[in-house]
ZADO-1210 file (C-alpha; in nm, 4 decimals, padded with zeros to 6 digits):
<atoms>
<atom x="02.0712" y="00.6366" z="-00.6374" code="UNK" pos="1"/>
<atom x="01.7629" y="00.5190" z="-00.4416" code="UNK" pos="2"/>
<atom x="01.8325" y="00.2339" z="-00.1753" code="UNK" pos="3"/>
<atom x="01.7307" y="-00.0750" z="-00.1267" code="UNK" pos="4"/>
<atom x="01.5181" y="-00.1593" z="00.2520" code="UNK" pos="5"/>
<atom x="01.5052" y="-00.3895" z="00.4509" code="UNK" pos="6"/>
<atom x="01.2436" y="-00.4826" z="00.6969" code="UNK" pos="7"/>
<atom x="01.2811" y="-00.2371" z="01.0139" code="UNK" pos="8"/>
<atom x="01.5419" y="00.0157" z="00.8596" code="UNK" pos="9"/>
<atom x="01.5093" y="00.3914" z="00.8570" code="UNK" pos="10"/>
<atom x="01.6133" y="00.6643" z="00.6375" code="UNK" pos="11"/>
<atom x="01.6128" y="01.0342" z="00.6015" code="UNK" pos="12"/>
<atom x="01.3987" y="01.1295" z="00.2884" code="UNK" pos="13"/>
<atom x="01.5562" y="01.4664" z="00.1888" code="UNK" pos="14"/>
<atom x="01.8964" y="01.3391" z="00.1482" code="UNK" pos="15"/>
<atom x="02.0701" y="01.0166" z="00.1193" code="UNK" pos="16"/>
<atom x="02.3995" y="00.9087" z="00.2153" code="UNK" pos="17"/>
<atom x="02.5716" y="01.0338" z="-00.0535" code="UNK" pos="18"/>
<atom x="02.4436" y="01.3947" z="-00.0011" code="UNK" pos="19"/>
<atom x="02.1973" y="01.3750" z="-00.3267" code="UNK" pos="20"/>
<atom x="01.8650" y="01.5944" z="-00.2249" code="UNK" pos="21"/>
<atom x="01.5224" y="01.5110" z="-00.2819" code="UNK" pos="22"/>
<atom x="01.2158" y="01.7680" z="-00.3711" code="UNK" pos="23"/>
<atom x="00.9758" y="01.6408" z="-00.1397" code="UNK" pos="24"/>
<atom x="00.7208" y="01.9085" z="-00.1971" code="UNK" pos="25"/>
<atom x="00.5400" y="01.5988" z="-00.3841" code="UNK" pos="26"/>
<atom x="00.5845" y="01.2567" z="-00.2910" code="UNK" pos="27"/>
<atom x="00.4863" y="00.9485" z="-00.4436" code="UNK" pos="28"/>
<atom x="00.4262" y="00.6172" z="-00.2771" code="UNK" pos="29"/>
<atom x="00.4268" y="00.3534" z="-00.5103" code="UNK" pos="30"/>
<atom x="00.2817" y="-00.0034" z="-00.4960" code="UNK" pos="31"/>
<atom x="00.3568" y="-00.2783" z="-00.7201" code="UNK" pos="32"/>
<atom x="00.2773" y="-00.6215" z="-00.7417" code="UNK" pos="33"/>
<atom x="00.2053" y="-00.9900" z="-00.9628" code="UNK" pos="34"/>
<atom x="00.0347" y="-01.2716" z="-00.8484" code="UNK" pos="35"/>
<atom x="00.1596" y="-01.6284" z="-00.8385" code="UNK" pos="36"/>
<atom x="00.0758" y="-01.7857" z="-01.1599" code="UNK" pos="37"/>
<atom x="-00.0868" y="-02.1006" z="-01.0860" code="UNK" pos="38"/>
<atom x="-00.0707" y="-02.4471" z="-01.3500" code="UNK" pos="39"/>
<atom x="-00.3873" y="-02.4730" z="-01.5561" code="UNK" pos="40"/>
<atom x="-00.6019" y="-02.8385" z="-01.4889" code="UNK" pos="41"/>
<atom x="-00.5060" y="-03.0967" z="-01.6697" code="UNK" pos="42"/>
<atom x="-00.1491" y="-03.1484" z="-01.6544" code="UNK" pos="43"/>
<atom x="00.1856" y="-03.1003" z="-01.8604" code="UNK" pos="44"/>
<atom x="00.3312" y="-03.2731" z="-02.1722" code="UNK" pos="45"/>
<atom x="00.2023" y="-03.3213" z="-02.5007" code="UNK" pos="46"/>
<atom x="-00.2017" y="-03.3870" z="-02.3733" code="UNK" pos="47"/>
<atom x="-00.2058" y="-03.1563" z="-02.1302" code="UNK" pos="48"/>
<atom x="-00.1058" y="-02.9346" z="-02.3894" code="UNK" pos="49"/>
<atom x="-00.3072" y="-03.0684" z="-02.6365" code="UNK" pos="50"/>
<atom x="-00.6208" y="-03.0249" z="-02.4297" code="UNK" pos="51"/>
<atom x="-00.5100" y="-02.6508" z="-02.2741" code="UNK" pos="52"/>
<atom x="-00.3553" y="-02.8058" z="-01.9703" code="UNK" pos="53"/>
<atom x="-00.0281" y="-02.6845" z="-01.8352" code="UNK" pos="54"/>
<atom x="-00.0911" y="-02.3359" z="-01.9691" code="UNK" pos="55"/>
<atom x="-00.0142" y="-02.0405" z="-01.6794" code="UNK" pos="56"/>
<atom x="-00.3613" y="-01.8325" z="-01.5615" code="UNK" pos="57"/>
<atom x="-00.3760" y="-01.5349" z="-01.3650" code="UNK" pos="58"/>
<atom x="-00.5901" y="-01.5193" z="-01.0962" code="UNK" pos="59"/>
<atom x="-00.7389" y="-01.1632" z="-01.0166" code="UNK" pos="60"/>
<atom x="-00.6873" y="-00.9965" z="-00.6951" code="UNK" pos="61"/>
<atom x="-00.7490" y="-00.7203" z="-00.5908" code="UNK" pos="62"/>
<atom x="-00.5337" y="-00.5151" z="-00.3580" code="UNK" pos="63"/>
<atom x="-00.6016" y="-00.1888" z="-00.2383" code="UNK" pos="64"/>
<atom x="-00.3635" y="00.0770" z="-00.0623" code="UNK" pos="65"/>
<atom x="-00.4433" y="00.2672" z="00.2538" code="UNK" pos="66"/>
<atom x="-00.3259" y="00.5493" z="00.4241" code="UNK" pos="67"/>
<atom x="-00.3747" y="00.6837" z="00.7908" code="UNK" pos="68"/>
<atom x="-00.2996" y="00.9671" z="00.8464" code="UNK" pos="69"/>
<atom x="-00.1834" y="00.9707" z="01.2278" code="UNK" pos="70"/>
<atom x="-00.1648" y="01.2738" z="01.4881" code="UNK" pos="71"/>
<atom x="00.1573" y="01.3033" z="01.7525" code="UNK" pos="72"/>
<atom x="-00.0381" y="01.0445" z="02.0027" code="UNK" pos="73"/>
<atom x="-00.0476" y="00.8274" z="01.7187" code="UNK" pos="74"/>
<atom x="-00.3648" y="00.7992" z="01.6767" code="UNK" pos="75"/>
<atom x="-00.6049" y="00.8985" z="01.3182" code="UNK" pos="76"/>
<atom x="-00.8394" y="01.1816" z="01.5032" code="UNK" pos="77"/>
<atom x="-01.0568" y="01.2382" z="01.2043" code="UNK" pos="78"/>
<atom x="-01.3077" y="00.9887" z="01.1015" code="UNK" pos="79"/>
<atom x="-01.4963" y="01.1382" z="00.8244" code="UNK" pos="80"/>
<atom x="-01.8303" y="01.0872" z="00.8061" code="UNK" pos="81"/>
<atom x="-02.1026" y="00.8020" z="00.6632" code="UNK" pos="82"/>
<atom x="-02.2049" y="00.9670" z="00.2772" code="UNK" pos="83"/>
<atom x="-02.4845" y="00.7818" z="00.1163" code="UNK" pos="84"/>
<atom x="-02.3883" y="00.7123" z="-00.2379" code="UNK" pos="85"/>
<atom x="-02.5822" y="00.7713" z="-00.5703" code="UNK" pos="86"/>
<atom x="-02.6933" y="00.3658" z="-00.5135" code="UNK" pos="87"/>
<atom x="-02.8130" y="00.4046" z="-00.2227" code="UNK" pos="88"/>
<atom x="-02.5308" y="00.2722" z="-00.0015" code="UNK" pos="89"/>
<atom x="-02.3880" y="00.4363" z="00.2999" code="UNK" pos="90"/>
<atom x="-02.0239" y="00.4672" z="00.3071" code="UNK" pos="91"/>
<atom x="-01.8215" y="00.6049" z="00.6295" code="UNK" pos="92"/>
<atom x="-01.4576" y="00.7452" z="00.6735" code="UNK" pos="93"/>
<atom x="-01.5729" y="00.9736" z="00.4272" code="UNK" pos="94"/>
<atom x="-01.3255" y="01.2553" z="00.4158" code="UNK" pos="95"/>
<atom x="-01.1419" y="01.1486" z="00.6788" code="UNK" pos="96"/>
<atom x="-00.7616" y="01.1232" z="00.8143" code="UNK" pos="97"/>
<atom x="-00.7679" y="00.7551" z="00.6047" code="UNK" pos="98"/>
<atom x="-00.6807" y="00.7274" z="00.2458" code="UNK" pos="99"/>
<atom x="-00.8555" y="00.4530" z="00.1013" code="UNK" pos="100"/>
<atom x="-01.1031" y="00.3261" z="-00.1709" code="UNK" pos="101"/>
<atom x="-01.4400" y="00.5394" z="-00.1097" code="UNK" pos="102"/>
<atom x="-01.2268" y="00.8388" z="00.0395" code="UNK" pos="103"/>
<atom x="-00.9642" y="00.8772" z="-00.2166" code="UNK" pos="104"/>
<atom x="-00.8906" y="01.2459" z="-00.1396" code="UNK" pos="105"/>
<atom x="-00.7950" y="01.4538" z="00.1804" code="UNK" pos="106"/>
<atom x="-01.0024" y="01.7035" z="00.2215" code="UNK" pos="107"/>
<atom x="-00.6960" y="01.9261" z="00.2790" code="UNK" pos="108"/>
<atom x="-00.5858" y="01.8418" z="-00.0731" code="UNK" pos="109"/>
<atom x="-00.2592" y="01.7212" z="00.0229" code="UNK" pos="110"/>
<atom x="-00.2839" y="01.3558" z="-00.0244" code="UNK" pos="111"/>
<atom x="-00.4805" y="01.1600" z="-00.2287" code="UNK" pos="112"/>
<atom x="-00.4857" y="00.8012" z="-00.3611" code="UNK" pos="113"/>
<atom x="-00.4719" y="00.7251" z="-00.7847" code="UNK" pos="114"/>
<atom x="-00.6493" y="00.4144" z="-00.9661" code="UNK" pos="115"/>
<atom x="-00.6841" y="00.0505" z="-00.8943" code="UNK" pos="116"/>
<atom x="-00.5346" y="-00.2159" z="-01.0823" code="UNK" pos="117"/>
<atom x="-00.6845" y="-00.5573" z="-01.0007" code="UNK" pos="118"/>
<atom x="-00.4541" y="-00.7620" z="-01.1651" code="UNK" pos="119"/>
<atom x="-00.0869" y="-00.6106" z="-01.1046" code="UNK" pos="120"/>
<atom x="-00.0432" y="-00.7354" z="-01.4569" code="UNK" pos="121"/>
<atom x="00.2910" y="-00.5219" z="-01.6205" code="UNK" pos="122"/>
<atom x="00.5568" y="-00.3312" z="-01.4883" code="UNK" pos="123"/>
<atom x="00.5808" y="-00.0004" z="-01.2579" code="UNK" pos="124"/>
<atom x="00.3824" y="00.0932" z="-00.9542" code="UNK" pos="125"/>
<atom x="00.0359" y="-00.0725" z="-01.0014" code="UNK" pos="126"/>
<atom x="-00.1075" y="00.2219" z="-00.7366" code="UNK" pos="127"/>
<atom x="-00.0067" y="00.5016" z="-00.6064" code="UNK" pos="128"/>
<atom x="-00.0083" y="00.7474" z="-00.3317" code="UNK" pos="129"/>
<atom x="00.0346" y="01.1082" z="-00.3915" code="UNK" pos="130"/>
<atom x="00.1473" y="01.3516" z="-00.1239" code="UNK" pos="131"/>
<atom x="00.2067" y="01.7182" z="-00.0848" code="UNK" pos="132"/>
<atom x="00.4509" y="01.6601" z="00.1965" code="UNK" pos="133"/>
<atom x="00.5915" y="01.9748" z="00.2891" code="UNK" pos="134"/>
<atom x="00.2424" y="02.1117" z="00.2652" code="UNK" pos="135"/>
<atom x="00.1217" y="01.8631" z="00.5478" code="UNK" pos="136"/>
<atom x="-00.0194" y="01.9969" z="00.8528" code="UNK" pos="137"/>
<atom x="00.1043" y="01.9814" z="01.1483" code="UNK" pos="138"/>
<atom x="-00.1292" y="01.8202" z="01.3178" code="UNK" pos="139"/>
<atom x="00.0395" y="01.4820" z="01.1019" code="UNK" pos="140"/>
<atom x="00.2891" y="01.3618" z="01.2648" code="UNK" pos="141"/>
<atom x="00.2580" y="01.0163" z="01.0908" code="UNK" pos="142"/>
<atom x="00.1280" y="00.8370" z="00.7445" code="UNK" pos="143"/>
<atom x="00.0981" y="00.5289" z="00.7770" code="UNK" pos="144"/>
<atom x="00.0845" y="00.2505" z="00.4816" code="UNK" pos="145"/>
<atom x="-00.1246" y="-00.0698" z="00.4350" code="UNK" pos="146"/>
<atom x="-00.2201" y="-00.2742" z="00.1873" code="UNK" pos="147"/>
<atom x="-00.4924" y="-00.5064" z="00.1681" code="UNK" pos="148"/>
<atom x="-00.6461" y="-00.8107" z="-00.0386" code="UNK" pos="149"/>
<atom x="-01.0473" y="-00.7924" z="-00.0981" code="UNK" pos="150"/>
<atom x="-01.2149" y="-01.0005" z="-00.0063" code="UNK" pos="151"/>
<atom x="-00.8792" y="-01.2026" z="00.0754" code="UNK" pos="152"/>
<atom x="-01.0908" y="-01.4351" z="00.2904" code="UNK" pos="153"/>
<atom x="-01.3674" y="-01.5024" z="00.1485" code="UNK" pos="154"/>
<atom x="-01.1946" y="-01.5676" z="-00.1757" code="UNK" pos="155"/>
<atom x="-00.8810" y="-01.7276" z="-00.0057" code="UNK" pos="156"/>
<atom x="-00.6405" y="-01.5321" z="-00.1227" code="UNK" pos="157"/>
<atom x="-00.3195" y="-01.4789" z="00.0367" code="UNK" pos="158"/>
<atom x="00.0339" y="-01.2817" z="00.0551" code="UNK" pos="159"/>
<atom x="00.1673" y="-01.6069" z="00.0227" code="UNK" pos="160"/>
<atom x="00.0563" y="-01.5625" z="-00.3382" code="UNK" pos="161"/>
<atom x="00.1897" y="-01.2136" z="-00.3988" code="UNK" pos="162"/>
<atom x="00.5396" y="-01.2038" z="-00.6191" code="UNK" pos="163"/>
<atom x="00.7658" y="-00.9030" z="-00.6480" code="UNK" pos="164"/>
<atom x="00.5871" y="-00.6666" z="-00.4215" code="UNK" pos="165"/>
<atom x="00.7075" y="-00.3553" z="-00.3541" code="UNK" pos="166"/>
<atom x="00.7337" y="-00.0001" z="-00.1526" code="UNK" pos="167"/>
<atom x="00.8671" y="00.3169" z="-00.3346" code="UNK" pos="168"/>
<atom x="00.9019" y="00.6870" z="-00.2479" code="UNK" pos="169"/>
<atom x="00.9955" y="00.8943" z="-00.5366" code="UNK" pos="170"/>
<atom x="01.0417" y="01.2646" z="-00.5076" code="UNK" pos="171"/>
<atom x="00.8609" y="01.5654" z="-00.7111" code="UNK" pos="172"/>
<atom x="01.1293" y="01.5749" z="-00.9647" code="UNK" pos="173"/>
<atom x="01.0734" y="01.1612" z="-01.0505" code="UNK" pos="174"/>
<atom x="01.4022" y="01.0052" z="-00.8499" code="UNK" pos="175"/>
<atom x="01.3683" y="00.7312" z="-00.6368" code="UNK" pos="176"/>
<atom x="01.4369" y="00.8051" z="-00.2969" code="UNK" pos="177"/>
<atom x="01.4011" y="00.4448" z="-00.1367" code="UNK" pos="178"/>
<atom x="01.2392" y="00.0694" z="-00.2363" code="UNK" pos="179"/>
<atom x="01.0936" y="-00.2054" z="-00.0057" code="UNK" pos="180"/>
<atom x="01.0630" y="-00.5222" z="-00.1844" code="UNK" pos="181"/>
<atom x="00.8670" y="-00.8237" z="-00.0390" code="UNK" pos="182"/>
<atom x="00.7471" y="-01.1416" z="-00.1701" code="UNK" pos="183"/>
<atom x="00.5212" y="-01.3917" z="-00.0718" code="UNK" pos="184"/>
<atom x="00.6423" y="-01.7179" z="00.0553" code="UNK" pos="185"/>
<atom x="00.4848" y="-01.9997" z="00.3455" code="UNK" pos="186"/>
<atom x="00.5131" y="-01.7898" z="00.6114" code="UNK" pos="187"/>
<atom x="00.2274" y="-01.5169" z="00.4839" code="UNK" pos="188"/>
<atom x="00.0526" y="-01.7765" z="00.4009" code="UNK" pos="189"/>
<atom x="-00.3099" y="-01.6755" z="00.4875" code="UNK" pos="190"/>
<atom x="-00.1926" y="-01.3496" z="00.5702" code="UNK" pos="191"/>
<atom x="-00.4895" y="-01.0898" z="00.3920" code="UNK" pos="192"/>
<atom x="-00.3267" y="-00.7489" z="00.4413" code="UNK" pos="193"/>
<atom x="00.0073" y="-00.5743" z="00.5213" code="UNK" pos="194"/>
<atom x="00.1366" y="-00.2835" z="00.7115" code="UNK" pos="195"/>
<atom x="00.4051" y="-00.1888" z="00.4410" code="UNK" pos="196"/>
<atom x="00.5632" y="00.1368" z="00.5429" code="UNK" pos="197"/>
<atom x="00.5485" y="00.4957" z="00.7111" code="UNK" pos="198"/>
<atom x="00.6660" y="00.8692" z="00.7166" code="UNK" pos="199"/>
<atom x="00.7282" y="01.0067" z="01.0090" code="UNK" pos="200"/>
<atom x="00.8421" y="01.3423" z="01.1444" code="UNK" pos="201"/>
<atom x="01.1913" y="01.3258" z="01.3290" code="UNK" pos="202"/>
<atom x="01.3841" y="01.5863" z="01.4590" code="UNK" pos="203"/>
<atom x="01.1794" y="01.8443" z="01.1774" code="UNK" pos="204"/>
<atom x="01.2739" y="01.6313" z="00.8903" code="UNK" pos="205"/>
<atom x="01.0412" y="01.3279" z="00.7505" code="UNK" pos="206"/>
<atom x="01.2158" y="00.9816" z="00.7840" code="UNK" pos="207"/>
<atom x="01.0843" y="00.6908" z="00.6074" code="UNK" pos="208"/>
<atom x="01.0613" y="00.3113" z="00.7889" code="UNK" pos="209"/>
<atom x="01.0208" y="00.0108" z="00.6283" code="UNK" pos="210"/>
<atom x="00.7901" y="-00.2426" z="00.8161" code="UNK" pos="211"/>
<atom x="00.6316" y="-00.5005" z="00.5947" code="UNK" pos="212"/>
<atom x="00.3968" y="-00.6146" z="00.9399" code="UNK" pos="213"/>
<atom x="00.1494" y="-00.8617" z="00.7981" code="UNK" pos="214"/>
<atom x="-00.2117" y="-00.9389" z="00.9144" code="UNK" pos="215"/>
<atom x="-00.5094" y="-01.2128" z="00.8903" code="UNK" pos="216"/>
<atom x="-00.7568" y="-00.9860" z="00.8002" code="UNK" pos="217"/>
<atom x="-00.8549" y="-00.8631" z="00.4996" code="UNK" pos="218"/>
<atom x="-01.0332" y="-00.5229" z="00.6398" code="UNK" pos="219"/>
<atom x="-00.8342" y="-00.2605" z="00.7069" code="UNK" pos="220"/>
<atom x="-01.0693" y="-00.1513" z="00.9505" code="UNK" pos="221"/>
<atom x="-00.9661" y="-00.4091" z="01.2038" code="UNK" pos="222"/>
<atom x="-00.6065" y="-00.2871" z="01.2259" code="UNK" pos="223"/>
<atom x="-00.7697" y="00.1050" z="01.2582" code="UNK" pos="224"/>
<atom x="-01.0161" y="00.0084" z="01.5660" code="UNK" pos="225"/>
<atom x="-00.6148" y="00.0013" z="01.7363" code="UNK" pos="226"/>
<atom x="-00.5548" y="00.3500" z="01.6334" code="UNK" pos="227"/>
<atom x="-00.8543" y="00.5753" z="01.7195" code="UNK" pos="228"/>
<atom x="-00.9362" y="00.7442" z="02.0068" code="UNK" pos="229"/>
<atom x="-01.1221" y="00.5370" z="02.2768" code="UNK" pos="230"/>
</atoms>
């Protein structure tokens, strides 16, 4: 049976209290997530109705899921390099030790990052995180999760608007290890991205912390600049 975090607590990911064992030869970090529905213009009752007011819309955001991948100073020691794309734009952290977007592969092969959903419109993990965990090198001695909204900013769009959000491990073998739930109310309001979770090594096992840290910014990049090497 998987268990339910809370903010700041720790568990063991090969076993749980009960003394059920997990395959964690692949691991899969699940994010899920709906946006606030917000009240069409023009009102309720019979004219707003009439006249399409009162009718739910989704807005579109787009979230995106990071991962650094940390060494035992805690720090990411790879930072890829800039690629130029087939458009002509440069991109950098390519290939590094961070998961993101425009790097969505290790080069080791032993984590990578799925799709993007824009919406979070239906159920399950709306992106995911795949890792080869007892394949890790290591050098790793962290991964560290974040999430963030694009563009949250510009577009001002919030964690204050984020429903039902969530953090999941699930093992090779498709049990649910552990969940992190976490939805928006006033106090992330303009909050743009959010430290979610991380793996650690303890004691040679991998634990798994729930944080759920959240940030102004909307770049991911600005919460990295504290974890590189000066």
């Amino acid at each position: 049976m998987a268990i339910n975090l809370v903010k700041g607590q720790t568990i063991d990911l090969r076993k749980n209290d009960q003394g059920e064992e997990f395959d964690l030869s692949t691991v899969t970090i699940g994010l899920g997530w709906d946006v606030r529905q917000k009240k069409a213009e023009g009102g309720g009752g019979f004219f707003g109705k009439l006249f399409g007011g009162g009718a739910q819309k989704e807005e579109e955001y787009d979230l995106d899921a990071v991962a650094f991948l940390l060494d035992n100073n805690g720090k990411v020691a790879n930072l890829g390099r800039t690629m130029q794309t087939r458009d002509g734009r440069s991109v950098g952290l390519y290939e590094g030790d961070v998961i993101f977007f425009n790097s969505m592969k290790h080069p080791s092969g032993h984590i990578w990052l799925t799709g993007d959903n824009r919406t979070g419109a239906g159920d399950g993990d709306d992106e995911q995180i795949i890792i080869k965990l007892n394949q890790m090198d290591q050098r790793y001695d962290k991964i560290l999760f974040m999430v963030t909204i694009y563009q949250g900013r510009a577009n001002n769009q919030h964690f204050g608007m984020i429903e039902n959000a969530f953090i999941r491990a699930v093992d090779a073998r498709g049990k649910e290890i552990a969940k992190f739930s976490l939805s928006g109310d006033s106090t992330y309001n303009g909050m743009c991205s959010m430290t979610f979770a991380e793996i650690y090594r303890k004691d040679g096992a991998w634990k798994f912390r729930a944080i759920g840290n959240p940030h102004q910014s909307d770049n991911f990049v600005d919460e990295l600049k504290k974890l590189v090497y000066s």
